[in-house]
C-alpha positions as CSV (number, residue, x, y, z in Angstrom):
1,X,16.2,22.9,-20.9
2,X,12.7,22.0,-20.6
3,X,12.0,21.9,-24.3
4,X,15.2,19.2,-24.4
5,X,13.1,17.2,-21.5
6,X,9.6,17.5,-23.6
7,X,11.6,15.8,-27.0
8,X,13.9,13.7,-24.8
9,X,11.0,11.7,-23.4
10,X,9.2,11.7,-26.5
11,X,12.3,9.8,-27.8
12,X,11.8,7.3,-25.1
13,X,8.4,6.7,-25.3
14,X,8.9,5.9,-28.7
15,X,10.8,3.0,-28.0
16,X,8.8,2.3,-24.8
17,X,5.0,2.3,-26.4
18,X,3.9,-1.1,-25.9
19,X,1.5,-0.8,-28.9
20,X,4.2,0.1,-31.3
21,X,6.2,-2.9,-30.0
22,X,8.0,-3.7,-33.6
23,X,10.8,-1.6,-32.1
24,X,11.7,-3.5,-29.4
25,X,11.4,-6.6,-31.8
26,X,13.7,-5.5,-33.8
27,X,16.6,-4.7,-30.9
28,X,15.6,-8.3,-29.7
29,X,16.2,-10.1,-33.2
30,X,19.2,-7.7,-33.6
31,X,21.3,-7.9,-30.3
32,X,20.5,-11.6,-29.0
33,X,23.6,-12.9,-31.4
34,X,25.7,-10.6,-29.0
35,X,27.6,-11.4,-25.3
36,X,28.3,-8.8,-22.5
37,X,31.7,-9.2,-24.2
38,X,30.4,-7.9,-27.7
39,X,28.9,-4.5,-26.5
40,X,30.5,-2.4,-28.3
41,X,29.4,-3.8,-31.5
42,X,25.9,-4.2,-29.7
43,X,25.8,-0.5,-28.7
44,X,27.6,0.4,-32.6
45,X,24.6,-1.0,-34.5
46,X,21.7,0.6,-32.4
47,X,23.8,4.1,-32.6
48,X,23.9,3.3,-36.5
49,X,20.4,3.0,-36.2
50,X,19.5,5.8,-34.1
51,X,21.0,8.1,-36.9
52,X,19.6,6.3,-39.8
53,X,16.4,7.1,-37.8
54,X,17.5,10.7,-37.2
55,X,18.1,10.9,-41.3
56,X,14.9,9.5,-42.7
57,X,13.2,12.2,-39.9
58,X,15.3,14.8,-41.9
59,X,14.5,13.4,-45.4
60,X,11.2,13.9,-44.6
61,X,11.3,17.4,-42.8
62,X,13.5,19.0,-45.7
63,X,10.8,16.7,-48.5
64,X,13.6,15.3,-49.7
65,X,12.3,11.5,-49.5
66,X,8.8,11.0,-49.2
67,X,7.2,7.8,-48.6
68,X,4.0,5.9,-48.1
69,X,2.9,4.5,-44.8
70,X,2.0,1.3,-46.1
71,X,5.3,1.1,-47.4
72,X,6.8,1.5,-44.5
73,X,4.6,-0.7,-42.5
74,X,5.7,-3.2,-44.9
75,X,9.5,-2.6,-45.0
76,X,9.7,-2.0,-40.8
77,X,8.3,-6.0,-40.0
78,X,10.3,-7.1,-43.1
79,X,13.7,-6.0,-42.0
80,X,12.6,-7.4,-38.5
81,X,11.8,-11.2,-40.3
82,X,15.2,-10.6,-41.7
83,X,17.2,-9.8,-39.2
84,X,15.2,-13.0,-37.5
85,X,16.2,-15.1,-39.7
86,X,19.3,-14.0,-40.3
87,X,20.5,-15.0,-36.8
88,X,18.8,-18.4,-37.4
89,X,21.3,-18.9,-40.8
90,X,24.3,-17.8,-38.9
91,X,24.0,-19.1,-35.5
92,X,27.1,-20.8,-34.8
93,X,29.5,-20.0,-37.5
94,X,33.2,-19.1,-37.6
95,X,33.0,-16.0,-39.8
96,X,30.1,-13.6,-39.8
97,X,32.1,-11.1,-41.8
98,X,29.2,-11.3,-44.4
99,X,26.6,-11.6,-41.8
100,X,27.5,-8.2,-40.4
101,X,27.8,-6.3,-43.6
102,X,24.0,-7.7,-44.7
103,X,22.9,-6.6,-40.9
104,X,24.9,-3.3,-40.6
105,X,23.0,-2.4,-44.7
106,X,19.5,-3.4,-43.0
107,X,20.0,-1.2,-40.0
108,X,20.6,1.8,-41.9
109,X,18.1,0.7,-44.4
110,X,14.8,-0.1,-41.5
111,X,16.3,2.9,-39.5
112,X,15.7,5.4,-42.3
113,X,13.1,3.7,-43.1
114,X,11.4,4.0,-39.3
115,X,12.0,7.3,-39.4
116,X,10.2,8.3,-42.8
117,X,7.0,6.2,-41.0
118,X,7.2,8.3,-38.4
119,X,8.3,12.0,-40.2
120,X,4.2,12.8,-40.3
121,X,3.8,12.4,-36.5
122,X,6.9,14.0,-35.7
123,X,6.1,17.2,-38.1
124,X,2.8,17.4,-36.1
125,X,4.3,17.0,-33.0
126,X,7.3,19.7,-33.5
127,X,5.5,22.4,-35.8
128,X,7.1,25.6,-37.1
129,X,9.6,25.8,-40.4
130,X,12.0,22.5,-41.1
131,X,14.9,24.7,-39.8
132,X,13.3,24.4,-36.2
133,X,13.0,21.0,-36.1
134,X,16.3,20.5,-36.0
135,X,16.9,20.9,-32.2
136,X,14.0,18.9,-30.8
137,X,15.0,16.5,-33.8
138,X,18.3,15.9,-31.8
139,X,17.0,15.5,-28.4
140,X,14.3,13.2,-29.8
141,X,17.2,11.3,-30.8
142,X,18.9,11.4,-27.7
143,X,15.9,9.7,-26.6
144,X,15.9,7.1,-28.7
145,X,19.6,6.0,-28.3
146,X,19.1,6.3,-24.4
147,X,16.1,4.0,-24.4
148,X,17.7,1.9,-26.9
149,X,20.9,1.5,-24.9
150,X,18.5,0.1,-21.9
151,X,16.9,-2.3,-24.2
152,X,20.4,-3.4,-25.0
153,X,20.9,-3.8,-21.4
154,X,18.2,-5.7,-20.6
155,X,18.8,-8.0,-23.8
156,X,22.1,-8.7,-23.2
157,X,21.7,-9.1,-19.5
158,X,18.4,-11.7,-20.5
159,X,21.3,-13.9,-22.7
160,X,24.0,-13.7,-20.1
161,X,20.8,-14.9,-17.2
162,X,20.2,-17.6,-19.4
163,X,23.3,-19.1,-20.2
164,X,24.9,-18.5,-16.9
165,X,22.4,-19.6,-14.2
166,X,19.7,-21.3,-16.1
167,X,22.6,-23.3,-18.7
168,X,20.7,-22.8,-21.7
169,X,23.7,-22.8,-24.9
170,X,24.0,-19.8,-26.9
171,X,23.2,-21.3,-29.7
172,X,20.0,-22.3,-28.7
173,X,18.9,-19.4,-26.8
174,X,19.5,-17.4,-30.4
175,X,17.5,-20.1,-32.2
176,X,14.5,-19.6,-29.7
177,X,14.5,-16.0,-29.5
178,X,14.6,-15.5,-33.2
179,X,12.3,-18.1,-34.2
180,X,10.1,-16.0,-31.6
181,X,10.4,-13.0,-33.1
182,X,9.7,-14.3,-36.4
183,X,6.7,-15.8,-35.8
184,X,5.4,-12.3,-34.0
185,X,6.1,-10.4,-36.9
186,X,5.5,-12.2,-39.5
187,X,1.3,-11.8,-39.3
188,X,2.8,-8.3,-39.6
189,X,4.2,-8.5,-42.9
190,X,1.1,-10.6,-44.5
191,X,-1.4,-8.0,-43.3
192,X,0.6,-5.3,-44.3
193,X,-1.7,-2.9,-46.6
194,X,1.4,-3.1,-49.2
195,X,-0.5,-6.5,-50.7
196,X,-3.4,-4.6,-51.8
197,X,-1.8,-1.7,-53.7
């Protein structure tokens, strides 16, 4: 039981590091489309993207996918920008059939993604053969879903404040918040080291 608690908060400081913020940017630009009404589609896409996560870990454990870090600290505030700008293309429309397809591919894609970036610090972390990663690779995940179900909270609470008490419209409390998020990450994608290969 301890070794869970060890990998379990692991999981949630990984979400919780303040200097690894891109995380929580990404959670922002991907739930603040969604009401108190929508959370089950809110809580679907961060599960989908705790196990995308929890798969590009594997990839890496078992060597089946390998990648570079500046790849990946390329491709992590890229799908953020998308995701960002997405919501500012779709804000307001009838049908977001497509709109969800195109966000549903780019959490799997930035999850597994994530997860690869961070397959060196979590092989240095765990230790042993691949086979015993497996366990603390679970409850590491655990973590992350439970931190990212609080950041969920505390997004969709933030919307429903701010339309409710302080009357800002949906549709412009989406346009803010993305625009936002955008214009923290994308310094991120220019001075990613991916330029300079």
């Amino acid at each position: 039981m301890t070794d869970f608690w060890i990998y379990f908060e692991k999981g949630l400081k990984h979400i919780f590091d303040l200097y690894a913020y891109n995380h929580i940017l990404f959670l922002v630009a991907l739930l603040i489309p969604y009401s108190f009404k929508e959370w089950k589609k809110a809580f679907l896409l961060i599960t989908i993207f705790t196990i995308s996560h929890s798969l590009g870990l594997l990839f890496s454990i078992f060597d089946i996918i390998v990648t570079k870090a500046d790849l990946a600290n390329f491709i992590i505030p890229f799908a953020i920008f998308l995701t960002g700008l997405n919501n500012l293309f779709t804000v307001g429309k009838a049908s977001k059939q497509v709109s969800v397809s195109f966000i549903v591919f780019i959490v799997i894609f930035a999850g597994i993604i994530h997860g690869l970036g961070f397959s060196e610090f979590f092989k240095t972390m765990v230790g042993g053969s691949p086979q015993s990663k497996l366990l603390p690779l679970a409850e590491f995940g655990l973590g992350i879903e439970f931190a990212q179900i609080v950041v969920a909270f505390v997004v969709l609470m933030f919307s429903y404040v701010g339309q409710a008490f302080f009357r800002i419209s949906r549709h412009d409390l989406i346009l803010v918040l993305s625009a936002f998020v955008i214009g923290v990450v994308l310094p991120l994608v220019m001075e990613s080291g991916i330029w300079y290969i």
